[in-house]
PyMOL CGO cylinders between C-alpha atoms (Angstrom):
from pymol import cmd
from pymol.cgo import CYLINDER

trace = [
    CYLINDER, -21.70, -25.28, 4.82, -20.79, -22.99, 7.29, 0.3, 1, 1, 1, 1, 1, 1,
    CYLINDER, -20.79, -22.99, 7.29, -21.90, -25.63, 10.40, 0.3, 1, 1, 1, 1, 1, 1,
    CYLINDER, -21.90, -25.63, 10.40, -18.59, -27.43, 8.74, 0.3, 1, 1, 1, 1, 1, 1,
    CYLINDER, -18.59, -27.43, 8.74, -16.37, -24.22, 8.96, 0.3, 1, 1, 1, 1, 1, 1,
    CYLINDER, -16.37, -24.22, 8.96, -17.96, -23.39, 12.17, 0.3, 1, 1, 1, 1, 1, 1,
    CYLINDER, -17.96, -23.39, 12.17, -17.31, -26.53, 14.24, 0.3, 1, 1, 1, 1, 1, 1,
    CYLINDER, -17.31, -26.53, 14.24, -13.52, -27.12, 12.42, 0.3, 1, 1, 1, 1, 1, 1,
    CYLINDER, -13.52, -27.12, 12.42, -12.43, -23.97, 13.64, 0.3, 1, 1, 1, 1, 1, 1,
    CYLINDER, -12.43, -23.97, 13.64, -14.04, -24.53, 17.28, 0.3, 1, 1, 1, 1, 1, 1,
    CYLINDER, -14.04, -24.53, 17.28, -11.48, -27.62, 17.52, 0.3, 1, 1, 1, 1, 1, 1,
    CYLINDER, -11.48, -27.62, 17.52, -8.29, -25.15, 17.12, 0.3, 1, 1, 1, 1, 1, 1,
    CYLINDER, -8.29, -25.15, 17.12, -6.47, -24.03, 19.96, 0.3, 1, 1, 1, 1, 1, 1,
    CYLINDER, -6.47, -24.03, 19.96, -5.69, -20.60, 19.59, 0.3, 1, 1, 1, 1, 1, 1,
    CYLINDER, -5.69, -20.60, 19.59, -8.02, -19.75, 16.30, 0.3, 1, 1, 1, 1, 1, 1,
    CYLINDER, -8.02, -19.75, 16.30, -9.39, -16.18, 18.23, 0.3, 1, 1, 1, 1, 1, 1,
    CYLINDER, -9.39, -16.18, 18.23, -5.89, -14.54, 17.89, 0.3, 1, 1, 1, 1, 1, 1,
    CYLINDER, -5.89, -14.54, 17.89, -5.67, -14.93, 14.35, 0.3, 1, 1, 1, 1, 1, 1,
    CYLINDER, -5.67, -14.93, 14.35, -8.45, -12.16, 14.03, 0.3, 1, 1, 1, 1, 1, 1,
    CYLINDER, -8.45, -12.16, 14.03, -6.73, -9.81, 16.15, 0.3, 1, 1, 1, 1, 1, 1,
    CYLINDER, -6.73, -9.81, 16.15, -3.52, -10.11, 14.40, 0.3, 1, 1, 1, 1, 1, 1,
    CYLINDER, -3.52, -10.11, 14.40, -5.21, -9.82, 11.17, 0.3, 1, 1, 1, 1, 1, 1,
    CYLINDER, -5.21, -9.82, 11.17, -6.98, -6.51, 11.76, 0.3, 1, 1, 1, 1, 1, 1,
    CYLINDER, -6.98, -6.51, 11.76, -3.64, -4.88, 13.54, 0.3, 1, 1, 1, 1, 1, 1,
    CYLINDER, -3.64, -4.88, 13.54, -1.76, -5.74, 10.17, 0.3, 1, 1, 1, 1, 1, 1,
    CYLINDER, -1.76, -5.74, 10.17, -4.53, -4.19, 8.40, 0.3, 1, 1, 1, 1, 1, 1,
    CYLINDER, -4.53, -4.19, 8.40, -4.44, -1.19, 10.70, 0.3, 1, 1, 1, 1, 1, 1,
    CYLINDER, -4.44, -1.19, 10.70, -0.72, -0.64, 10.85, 0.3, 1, 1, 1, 1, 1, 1,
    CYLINDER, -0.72, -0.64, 10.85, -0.45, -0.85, 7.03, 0.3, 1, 1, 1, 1, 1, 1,
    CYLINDER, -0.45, -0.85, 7.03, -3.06, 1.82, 6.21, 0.3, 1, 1, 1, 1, 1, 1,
    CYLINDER, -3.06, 1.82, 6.21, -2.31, 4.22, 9.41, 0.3, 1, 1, 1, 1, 1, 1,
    CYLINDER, -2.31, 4.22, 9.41, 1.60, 4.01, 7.85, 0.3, 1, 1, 1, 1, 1, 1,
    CYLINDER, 1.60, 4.01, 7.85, 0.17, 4.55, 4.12, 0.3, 1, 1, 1, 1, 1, 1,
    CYLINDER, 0.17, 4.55, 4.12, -1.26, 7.74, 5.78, 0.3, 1, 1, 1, 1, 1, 1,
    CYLINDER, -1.26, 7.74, 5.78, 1.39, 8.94, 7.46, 0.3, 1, 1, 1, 1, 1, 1,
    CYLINDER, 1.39, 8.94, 7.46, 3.57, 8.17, 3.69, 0.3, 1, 1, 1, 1, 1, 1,
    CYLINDER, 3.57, 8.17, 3.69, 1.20, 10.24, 2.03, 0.3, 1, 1, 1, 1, 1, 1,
    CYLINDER, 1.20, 10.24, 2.03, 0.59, 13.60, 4.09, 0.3, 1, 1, 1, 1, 1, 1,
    CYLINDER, 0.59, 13.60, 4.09, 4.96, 13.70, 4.75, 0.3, 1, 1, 1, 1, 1, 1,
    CYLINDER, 4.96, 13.70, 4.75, 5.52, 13.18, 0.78, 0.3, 1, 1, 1, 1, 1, 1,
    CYLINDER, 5.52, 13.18, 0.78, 6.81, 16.12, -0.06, 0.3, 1, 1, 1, 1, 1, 1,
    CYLINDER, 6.81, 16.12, -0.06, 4.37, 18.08, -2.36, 0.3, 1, 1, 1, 1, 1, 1,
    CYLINDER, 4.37, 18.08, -2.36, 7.00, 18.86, -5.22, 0.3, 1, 1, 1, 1, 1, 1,
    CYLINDER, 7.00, 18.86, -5.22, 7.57, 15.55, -5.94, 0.3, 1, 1, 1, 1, 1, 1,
    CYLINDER, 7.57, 15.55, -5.94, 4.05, 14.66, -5.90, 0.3, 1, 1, 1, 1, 1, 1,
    CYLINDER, 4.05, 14.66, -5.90, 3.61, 17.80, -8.66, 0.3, 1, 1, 1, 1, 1, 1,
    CYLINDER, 3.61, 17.80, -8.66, 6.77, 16.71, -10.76, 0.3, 1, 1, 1, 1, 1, 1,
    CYLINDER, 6.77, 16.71, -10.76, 4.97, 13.18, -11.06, 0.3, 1, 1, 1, 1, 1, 1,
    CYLINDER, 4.97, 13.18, -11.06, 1.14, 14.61, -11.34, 0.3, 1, 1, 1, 1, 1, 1,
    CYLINDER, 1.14, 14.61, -11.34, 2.78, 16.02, -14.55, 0.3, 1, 1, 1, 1, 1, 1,
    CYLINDER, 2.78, 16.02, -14.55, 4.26, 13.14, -15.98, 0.3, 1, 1, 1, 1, 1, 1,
    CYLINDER, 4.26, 13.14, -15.98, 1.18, 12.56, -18.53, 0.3, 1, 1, 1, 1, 1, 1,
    CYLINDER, 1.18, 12.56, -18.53, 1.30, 15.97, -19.26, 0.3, 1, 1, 1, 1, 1, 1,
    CYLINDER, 1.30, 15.97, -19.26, 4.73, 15.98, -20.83, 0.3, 1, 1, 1, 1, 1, 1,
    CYLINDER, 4.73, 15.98, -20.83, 5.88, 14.99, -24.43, 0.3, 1, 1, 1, 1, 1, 1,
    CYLINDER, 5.88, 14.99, -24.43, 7.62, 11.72, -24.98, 0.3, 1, 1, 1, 1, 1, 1,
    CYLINDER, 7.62, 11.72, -24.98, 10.72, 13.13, -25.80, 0.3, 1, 1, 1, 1, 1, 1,
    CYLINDER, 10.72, 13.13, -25.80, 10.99, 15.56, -23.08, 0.3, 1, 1, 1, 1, 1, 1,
    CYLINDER, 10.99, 15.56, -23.08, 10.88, 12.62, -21.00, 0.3, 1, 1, 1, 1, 1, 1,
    CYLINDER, 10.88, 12.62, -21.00, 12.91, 10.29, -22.26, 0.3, 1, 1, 1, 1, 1, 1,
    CYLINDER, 12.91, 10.29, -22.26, 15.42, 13.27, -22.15, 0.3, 1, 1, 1, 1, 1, 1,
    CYLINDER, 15.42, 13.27, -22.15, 14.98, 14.05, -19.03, 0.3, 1, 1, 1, 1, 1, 1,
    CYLINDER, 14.98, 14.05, -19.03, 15.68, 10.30, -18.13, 0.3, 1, 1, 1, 1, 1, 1,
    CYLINDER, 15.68, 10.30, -18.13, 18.84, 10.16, -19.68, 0.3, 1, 1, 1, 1, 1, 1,
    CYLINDER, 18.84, 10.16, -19.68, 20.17, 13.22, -17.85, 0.3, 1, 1, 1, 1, 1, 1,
    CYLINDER, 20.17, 13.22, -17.85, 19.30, 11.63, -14.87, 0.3, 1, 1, 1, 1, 1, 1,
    CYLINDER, 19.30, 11.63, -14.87, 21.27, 8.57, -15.70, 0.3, 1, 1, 1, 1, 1, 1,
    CYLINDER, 21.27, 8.57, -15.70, 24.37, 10.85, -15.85, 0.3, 1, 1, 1, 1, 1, 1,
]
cmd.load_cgo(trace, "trace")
């Protein structure tokens, strides 16, 4: 099966960059995921750690003043 795959993708100009462009989208993505996460600023990420923590109606509440 992969003698099929194998010799296919030998008849492509052009098939090696694929690869490459692949693993710098992966790279990009994650390195900017990183960068996201350590300049979050650590209230927020505390105000929504304790989301689970707080009573339904305290929430909605604080929802609808929000809205205003």
């Amino acid at each position: 099966m992969l003698k099929f795959i194998k010799h296919n993708m030998e008849n492509i100009d052009g098939v090696a960059i694929y690869p490459i462009i692949s693993l710098i989208i992966f790279f990009t993505f994650f390195v900017g995921l990183f960068i996201w996460v350590f300049t979050y600023k650590k209230e927020t990420i505390k105000e929504l750690s304790n989301i689970p923590l707080m009573d339904d109606e305290k929430c909605n509440v604080d929802s609808k003043e929000q809205k205003s």
